[in-house]
C-alpha positions in Angstrom: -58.9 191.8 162.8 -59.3 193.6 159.6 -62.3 196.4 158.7 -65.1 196.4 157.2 -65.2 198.1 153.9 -66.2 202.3 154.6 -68.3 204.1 152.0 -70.8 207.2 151.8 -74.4 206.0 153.0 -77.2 205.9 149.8 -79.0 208.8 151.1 -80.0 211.1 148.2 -81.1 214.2 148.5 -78.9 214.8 152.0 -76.3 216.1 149.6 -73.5 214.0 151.4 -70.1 214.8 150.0 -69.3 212.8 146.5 -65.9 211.6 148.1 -64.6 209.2 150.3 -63.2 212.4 152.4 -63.8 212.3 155.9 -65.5 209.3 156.1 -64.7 207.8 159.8 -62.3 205.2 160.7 -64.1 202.0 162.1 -62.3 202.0 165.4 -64.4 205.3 166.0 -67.4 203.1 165.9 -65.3 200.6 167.7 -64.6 202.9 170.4 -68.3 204.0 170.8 -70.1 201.0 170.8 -67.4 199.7 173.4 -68.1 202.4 175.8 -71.7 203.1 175.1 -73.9 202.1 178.5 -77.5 201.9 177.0 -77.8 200.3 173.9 -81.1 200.9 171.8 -82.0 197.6 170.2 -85.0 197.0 167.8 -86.9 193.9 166.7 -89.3 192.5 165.2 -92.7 191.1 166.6 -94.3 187.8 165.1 -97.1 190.2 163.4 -94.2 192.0 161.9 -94.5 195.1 164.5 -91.4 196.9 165.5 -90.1 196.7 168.8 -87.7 198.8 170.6 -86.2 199.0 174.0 -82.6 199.7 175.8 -80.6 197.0 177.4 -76.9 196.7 178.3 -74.4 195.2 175.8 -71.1 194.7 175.0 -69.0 195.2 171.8 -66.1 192.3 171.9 -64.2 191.6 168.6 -66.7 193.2 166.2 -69.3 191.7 167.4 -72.2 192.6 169.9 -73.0 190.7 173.0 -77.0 190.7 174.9 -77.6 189.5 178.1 -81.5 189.0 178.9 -83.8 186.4 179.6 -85.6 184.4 177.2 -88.9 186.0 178.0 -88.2 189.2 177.5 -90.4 190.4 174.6 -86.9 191.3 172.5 -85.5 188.1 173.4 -88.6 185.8 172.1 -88.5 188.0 168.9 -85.0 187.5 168.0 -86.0 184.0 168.8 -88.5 184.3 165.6 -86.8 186.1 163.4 -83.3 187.1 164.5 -82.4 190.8 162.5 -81.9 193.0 165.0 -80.6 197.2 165.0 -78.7 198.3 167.4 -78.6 202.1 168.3 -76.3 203.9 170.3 -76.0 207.7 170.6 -73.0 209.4 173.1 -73.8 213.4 172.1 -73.5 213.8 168.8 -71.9 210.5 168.0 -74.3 208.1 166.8 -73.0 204.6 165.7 -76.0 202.0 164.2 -75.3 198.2 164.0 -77.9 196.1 161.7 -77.8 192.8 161.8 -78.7 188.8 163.0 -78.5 187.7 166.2 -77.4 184.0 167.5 -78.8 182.6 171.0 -75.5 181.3 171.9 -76.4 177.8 174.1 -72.5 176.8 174.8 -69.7 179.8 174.0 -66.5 179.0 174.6 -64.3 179.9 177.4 -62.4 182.9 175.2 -65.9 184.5 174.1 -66.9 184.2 178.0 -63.5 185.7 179.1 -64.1 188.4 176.1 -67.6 189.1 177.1 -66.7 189.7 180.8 -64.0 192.2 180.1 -66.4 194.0 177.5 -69.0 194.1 180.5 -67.0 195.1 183.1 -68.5 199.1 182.0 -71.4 198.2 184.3 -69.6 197.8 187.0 -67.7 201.1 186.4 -70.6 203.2 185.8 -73.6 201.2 187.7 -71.8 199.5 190.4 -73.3 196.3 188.8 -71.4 193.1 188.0 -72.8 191.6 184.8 -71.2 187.9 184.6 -72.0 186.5 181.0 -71.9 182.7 182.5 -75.3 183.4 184.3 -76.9 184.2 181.1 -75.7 181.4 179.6 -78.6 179.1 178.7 -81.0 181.5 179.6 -80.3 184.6 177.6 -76.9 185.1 176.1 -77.1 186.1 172.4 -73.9 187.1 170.1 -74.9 189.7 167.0 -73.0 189.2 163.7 -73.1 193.1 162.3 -73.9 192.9 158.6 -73.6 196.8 158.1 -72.9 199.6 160.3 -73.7 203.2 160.2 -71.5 206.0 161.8 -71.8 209.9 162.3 -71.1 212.8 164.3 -71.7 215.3 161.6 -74.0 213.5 159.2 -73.1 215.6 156.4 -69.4 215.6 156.4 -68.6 212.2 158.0 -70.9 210.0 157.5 -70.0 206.7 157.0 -71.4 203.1 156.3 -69.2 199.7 156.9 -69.9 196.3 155.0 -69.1 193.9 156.6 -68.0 190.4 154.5 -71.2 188.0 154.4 -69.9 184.6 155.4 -70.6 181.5 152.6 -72.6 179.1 153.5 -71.9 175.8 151.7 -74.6 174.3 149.0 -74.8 171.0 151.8 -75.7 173.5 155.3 -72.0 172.3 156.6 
């Protein structure tokens, strides 16, 4: 699995250091959003309000993983229009995923493996079991990261990954 591309943040006037010096190496972020226990995720309403709230998710081959029912007010957002932010903060490491997330309706059994392993936190720090095949059908949705944002000292590290935008062919295939 290759990285996404690292460069400074646009952020002018936070007099972020000209060069690529110190920027962080994705499997930092990797790491951190891996480990992370709450996860901060933000929507959008239908009247174009912003919604926030913590859930549980999992980080499994650069992508993210939610578990939640469909009537959940974040799930029947994403089920409108699917951008999403993820936020996650472990002291003063702060990693910040933006991007669109998919109801997956029929994963495959390597994503299901995948997704158990990257769940298997809960059960480590909540005693809880999260199985991804429950949610399946009624809440299981995979987030494709379009760019994320990384720090733990925002003026000397921080960092921004692209991530490749997949082609879509002029016929939808």
């Amino acid at each position: 699995m290759s990285d996404p591309v690292a460069t400074r943040p646009h952020a002018p006037g936070y007099e972020l250091p000209e060069t690529d010096d110190g920027l962080l190496p994705f499997g930092w972020a990797r790491e951190r959003l891996a480990g992370a226990t709450t996860w901060w995720v933000a929507t959008v309403r239908p009247d174009g309000r912003p919604h926030a709230m913590p859930i549980w998710g999992a980080w499994v081959d650069d992508r993210a993983y939610l578990l939640g029912l469909l009537t959940a007010r974040w799930a029947r957002n994403l089920l409108d229009n699917p951008a999403i932010v993820i936020h996650i903060q472990q002291g003063e490491d702060v990693v910040i995923v933006e991007g669109d997330a998919q109801l997956l309706t029929a994963p495959d059994a390597v994503v299901l493996e995948r997704c158990r392993t990257g769940f298997a936190k809960y059960q480590a720090s909540h005693g809880n079991t999260v199985d991804p095949d429950r949610s399946v059908g009624k809440g299981f949705w995979e987030v494709t990261p379009r760019v994320v944002f990384g720090f733990s000292d925002y003026v000397t590290d921080a960092t921004r990954w692209r991530f490749p935008v997949a082609e879509v062919p002029p016929d939808g295939a």
